[in-house]
Phi, psi and omega in degrees: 000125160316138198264145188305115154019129142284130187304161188298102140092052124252141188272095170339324180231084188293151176265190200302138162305134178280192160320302116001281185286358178277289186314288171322318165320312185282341173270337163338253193323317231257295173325275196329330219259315169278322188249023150239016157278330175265349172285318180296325195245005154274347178303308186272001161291342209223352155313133172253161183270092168311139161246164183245133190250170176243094152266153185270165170230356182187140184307130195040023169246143197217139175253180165187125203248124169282160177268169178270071201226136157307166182289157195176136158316311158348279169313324194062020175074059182242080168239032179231162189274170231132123171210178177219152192227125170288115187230135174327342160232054160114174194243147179224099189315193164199071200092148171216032170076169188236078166161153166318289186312320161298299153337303206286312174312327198273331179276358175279296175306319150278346157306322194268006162277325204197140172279348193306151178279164199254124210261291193259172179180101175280132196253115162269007179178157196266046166267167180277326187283337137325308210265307179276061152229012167320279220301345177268349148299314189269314168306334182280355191099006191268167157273117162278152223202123183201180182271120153320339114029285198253343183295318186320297192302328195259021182264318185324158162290318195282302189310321160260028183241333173282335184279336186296322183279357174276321189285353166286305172282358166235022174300178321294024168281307198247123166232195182286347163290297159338136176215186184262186173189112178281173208262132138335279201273112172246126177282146128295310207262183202281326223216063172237135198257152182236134164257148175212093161090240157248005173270131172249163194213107165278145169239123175245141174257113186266334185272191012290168174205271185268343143263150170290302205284349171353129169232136177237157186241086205250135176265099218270297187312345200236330180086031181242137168286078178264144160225015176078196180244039123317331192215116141241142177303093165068082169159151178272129179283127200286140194224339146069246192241034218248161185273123194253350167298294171279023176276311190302322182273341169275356161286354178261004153257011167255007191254331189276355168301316192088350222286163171323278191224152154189150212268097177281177191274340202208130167092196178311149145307160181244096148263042178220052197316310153322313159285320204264006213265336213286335192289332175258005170290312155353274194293323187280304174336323191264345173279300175317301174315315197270323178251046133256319185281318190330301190279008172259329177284008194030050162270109187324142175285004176276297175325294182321280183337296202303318197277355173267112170321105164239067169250011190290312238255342202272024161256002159284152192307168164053011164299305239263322185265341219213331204280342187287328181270352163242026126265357184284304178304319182293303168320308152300340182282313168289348173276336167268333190267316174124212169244040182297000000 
């Protein structure tokens, strides 16, 4: 296997872990391991099978919104967001779902909007819920278009060990067929613009944030906005392994779009983009404060968590599921960065 990129503005030869970061590592994995064993299986207690529409949202931009669930056979892994913009020479994706079959669904739905052939499919980030429906994109003839970025990732152990565990847990949507699929087009630059026809699509590069390769897609003539899962909507957002520090600074450059509306990777459109982008700026904000001091106090993160006031955030969808573990993830993270 070719050995991976180091992502961008990483020290390429990292040193040896110490004691300490082995044993975190190992409580890491072990925590991650129990809550996405209880995520997975209330997802398929309590998930239903959606069917998926294409709404517009602005002329000649159209969305189809995931539920707000984990991923689950149940669901068929439709807990993302997707949209398309109709141009006078062809269609331009935005995101392609998380399963063939969803993909397929989706492409059904711009036939039934537009006869244009479908030219593109911008990847704004290499998650499994983005991604495994490329390849049923890539049958039709589009060109995948992505941050370069993102190649470190689809090279990875992790990338093949989560498609190896989608296909146990999300069979028969994800099967031995299902593949990662890499970009046609890989960006470079911070900043590019696509003409298609008379639309123009700016792509920005936002990360790393909740990704390294993070991309957002802004429509200027319509004042719309994708954003990836920078922003998830009415809902907590999942945070993983992401620099939350610099998430927090790219949302304040998705504030500077100015834009109309805009299309998160996860929940509603926003047409108050200004109010609502704040909930997950928040949100991250109040973790680094509660999991920085905790961890400047060498206070145990089982203490901190219990003791910490979550009554702003814990009536949001997916608290229940997700917030322990992306304050566990924080905790480690304010003990390497400190408390900028």
């Amino acid at each position: 296997m070719k050995t991976p990129e180091p992502r961008a503005g990483t020290d390429p030869w990292p040193a040896a872990p110490t004691r300490r970061a082995l044993r975190q590592s190992r409580g890491r994995r072990a925590l991650i391991g129990a809550v996405f064993a209880a995520m997975v299986g209330m997802a398929t207690a309590q998930a239903v099978t959606s069917p998926l529409r294409a709404v517009s949202v602005a002329p000649d931009i159209w969305f189809v919104q995931g539920q707000a669930a984990m991923g689950s056979a149940a669901n068929r892994n439709f807990i993302s967001n997707a949209g398309f913009v109709v141009t006078d020479d062809g269609v331009v994706v935005i995101d392609a779902l998380g399963s063939p079959a969803l993909a397929e669904e989706l492409i059904a739905e711009i036939r039934r909007v537009t006869a244009q052939p479908i030219r593109t499919v911008i990847v704004t980030h290499y998650h499994a819920d983005h991604i495994y429906g490329l390849q049923a994109f890539k049958a039709v003839g589009a060109t995948i278009v992505a941050h370069g970025a993102g190649r470190e990732y689809i090279g990875s152990d992790a990338a093949r060990l989560r498609l190896e565990a989608s296909r146990q847990d999300l069979a028969p949507w994800i099967d031995d067929k299902t593949r990662i699929v890499a970009a046609d087009r890989w960006l470079g630059a911070e900043d590019t613009l696509l003409r298609v026809g008379s639309t123009d699509l700016r792509i920005r590069r936002v990360g790393p944030a909740h990704t390294s390769e993070d991309i957002v897609v802004f429509l200027p003539q319509r004042g719309v906005l994708f954003a990836g899962d920078l922003v998830f909507q009415g809902r907590i957002p999942f945070v993983g392994q992401a620099d939350s520090r610099q998430w927090i600074a790219s949302l304040t450059q998705l504030i500077d779009f100015k834009a109309k509306l805009v299309v998160p990777g996860h929940g509603p459109v926003s047409s108050d983009p200004a109010a609502d982008l704040s909930l997950t700026r928040d949100y991250l904000m109040y973790l680094r404060k509660t999991m920085g001091d905790a961890a400047r106090e060498l206070e145990p993160f089982d203490e901190a968590y219990a003791r910490t006031d979550w009554s702003r955030f814990e009536r949001l969808p997916l608290f229940k599921a997700v917030n322990r573990m992306n304050a566990y993830n924080t905790y480690l993270l304010m003990e390497q960065q400190g408390p900028r």
